[in-house]
N, C-alpha and C positions, 0 to 999 in steps of 0.2 A: 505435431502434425496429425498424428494419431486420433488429438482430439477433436479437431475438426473435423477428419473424414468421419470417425465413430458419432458425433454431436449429428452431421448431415443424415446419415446413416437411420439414428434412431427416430428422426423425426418421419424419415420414409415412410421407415416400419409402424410407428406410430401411426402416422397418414391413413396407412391402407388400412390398418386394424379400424381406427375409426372410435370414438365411444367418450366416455368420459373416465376418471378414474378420481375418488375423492375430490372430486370436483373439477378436478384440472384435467384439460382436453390429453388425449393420448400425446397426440404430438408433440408436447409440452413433456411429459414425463417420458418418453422413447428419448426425443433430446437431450434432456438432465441425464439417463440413466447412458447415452453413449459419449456424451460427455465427462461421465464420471471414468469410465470405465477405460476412452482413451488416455485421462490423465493417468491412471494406471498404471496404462502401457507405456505411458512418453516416460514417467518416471523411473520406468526399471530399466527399459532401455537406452536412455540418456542421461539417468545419474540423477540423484539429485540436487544437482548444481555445483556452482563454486561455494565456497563459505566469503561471507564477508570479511571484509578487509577493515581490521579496527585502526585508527590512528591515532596520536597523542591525543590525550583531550586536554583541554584546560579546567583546570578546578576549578576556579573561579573565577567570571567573565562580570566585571561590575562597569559599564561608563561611568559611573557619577559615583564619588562615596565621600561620605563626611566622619570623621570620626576626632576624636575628642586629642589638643593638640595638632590638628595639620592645618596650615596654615591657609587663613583668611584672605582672598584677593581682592584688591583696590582698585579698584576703577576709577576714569575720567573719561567723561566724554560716554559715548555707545562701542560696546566692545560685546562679542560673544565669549563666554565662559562657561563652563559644565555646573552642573549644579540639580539641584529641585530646589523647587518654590513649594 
């Protein structure tokens, strides 16, 4: 929340300053610069976050595998089968 009211904030203060700065209008860098500054604040006052939540993984995720000895399917007629061409 912090960073939105400081983000509004600096673009104000930029506004009325007026000018340019390395090219970019005031208002543009008041912005970034109340935007950084309320991430800041939202961070030390609300933590920085949960930690992600890991869950099993799979080692190895294959649809289709061919490998030397598995067995060969037969078909009649039109039939869907896993495979590459």
């Amino acid at each position: 929340m912090a960073t939105i009211l400081l983000s509004a904030a600096g673009a104000a203060v930029g506004g009325s300053v007026g000018g340019t700065v390395a090219g970019l209008s005031s208002v543009a860098v008041g912005r970034a610069f109340g935007a950084t500054l309320g991430r800041v604040m939202d961070q030390r006052l609300l933590g920085q976050g949960a930690q992600a939540v890991e869950t099993g993984k799979v080692d190895r995720f294959r649809l289709t595998q061919a490998g030397e000895g598995s067995p060969i399917p037969q078909l009649y007629g039109r039939m869907r089968i896993g495979g590459q061409v």
